[in-house]
C-alpha positions as CSV (number, residue, x, y, z in Angstrom):
1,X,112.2,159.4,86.6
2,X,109.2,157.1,86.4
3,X,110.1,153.5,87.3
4,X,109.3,150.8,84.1
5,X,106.4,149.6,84.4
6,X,106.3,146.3,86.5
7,X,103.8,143.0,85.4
8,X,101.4,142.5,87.7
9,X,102.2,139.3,90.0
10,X,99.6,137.1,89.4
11,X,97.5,135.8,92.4
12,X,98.6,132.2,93.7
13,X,95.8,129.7,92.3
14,X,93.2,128.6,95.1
15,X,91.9,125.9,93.1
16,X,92.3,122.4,94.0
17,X,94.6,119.9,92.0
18,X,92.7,118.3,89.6
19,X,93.2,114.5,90.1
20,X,93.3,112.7,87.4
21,X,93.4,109.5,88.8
22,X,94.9,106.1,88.4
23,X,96.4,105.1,84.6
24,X,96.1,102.7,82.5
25,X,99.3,101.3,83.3
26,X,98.7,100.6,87.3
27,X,95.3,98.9,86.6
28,X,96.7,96.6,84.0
29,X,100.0,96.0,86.5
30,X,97.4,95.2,89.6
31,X,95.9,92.7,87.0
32,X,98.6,90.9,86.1
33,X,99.8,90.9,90.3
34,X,95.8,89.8,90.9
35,X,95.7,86.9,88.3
36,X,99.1,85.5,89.0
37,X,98.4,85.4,92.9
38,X,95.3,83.9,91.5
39,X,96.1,81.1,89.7
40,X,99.4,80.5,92.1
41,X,96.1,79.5,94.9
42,X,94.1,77.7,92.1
43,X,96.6,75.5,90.9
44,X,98.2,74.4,94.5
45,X,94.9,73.7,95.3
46,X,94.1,71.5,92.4
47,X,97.6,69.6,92.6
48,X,96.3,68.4,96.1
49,X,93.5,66.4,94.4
50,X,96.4,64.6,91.7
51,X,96.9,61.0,92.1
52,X,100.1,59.7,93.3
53,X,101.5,57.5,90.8
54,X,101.2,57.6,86.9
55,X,98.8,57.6,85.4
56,X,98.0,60.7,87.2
57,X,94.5,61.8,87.7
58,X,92.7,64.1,89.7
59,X,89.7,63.5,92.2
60,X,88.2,64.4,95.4
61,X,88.9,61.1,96.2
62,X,92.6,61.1,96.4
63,X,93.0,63.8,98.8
64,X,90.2,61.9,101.3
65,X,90.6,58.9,103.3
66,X,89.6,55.4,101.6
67,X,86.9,53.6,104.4
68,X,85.5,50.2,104.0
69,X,81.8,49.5,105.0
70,X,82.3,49.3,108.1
71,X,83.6,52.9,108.1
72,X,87.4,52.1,109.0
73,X,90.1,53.8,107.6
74,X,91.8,51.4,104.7
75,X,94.3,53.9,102.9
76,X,95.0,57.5,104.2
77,X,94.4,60.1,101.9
78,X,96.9,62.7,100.9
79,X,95.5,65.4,103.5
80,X,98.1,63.2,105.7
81,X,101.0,64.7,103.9
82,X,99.7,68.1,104.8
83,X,98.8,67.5,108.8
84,X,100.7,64.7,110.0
85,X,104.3,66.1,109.7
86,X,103.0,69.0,111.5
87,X,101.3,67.3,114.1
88,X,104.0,65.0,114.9
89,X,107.5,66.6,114.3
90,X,105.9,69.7,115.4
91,X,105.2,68.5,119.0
92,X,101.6,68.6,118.8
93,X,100.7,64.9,119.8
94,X,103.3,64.9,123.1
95,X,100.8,63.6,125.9
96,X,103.3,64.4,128.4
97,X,103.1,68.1,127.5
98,X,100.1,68.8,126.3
99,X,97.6,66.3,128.0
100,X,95.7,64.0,126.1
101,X,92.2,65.7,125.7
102,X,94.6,68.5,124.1
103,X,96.2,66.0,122.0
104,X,93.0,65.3,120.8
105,X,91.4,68.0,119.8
106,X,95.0,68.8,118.2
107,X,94.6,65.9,116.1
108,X,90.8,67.3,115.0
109,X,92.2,70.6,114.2
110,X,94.7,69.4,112.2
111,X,92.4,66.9,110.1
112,X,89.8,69.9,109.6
113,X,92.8,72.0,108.1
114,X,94.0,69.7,106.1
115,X,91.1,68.5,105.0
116,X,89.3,72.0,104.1
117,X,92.6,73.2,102.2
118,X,92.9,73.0,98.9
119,X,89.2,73.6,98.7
120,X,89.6,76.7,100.6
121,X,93.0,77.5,98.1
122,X,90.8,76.8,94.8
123,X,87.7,79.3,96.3
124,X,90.1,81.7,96.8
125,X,91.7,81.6,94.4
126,X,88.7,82.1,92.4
127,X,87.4,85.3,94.1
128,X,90.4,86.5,93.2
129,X,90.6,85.5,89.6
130,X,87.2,87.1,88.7
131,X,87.7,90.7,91.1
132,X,85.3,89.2,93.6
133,X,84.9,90.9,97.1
134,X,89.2,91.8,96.0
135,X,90.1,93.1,99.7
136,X,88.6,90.0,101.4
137,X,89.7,87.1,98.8
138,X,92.9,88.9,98.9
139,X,93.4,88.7,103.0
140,X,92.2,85.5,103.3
141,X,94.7,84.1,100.6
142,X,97.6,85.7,102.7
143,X,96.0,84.2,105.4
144,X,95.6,80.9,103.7
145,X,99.7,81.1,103.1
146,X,100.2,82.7,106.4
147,X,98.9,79.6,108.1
148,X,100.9,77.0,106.2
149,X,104.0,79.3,106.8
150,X,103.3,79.1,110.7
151,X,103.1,75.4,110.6
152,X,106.0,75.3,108.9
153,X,108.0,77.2,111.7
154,X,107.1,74.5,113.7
155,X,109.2,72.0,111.6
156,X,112.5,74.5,111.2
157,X,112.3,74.9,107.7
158,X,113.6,77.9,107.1
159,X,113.4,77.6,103.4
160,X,109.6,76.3,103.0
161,X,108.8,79.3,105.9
162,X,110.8,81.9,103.4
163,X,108.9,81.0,100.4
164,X,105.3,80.8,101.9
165,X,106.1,84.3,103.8
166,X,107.3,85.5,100.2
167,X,103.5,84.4,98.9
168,X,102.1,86.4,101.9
169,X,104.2,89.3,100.9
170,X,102.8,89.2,97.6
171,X,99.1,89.4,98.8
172,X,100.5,92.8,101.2
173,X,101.2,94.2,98.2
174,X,98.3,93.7,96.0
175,X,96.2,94.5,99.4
176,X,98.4,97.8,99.3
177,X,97.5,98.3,95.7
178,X,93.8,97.3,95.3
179,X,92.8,100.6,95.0
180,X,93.9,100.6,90.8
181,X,91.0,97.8,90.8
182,X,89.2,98.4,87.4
183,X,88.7,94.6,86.2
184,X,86.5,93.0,88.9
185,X,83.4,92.3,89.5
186,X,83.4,94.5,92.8
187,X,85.1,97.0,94.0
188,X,85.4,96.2,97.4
């Protein structure tokens, strides 16, 4: 008795999977992560420059230190806000520990932060915003929150140190997910 007729078995395919790579939907969601950790920077940086008191107004000027003529110091500027609880209630200006050319050069490191802050927030913040150089901007905005979080630890704040290392967290991801980049104006 002949056997039916089996179908032939057809050969396993040796042919790559097509890739058809990222949607629509993971480019417009690394976007919305890439414009929101955007203006989060821009706008912290900006509020640095806001007056004080109402009226409020912004300026350079009111994050910088007032001087008279004769280049003395009148009125601190609100970079002090930033550096000097750090400085202090961190530890950082104890002579008796740290020596007092260390003290000093402390105190410079400090200013400089402080000073270069919310300019470096608002640059970053802008490379960001337009797609510009995205796995750099991207880094050095963690970075930017990294920072503040680690001064921050010096103080034992355990809620201020949560939230900034929540920001950071946000910049690992979008560093994780640059590569559904299609609204920038590089790549990289």
């Amino acid at each position: 008795m002949a056997s039916p007729a089996t179908p032939p078995i057809p050969a396993a395919s040796t042919a790559p999977a097509v890739s058809t790579g990222c949607s629509c939907g993971q480019s417009l969601a690394y976007l919305v992560l890439r414009v929101g950790l955007a203006m989060l920077l821009i706008l912290i940086g900006v509020e640095k420059f806001k007056s004080g008191e109402a009226p409020y107004s912004y300026s350079f000027a009111n994050w910088h230190d007032k001087t008279n003529d004769a280049g003395e110091v009148v009125a601190y500027g609100k970079w002090v806000n930033v550096a000097k609880p750090v400085f202090e209630y961190g530890g950082f200006n104890n002579v008796a520990v740290y020596g007092e050319k260390t003290v000093n050069f402390f105190s410079h490191v400090f200013r400089a932060y402080a000073l270069a802050l919310p300019y470096a927030m608002v640059a970053v913040g802008f490379c960001i915003l337009v797609g510009f150089l995205n796995r750099l901007s991207l880094f050095l905005g963690a970075a930017i929150w990294l920072s503040m979080a680690l001064g921050q630890m010096t103080l034992v704040d355990n809620g201020t140190v949560q939230m900034l290392m929540n920001y950071t967290l946000y910049y690992v991801i979008a560093l994780a997910l640059v590569k559904y980049n299609r609204f920038g104006i590089t790549r990289f």
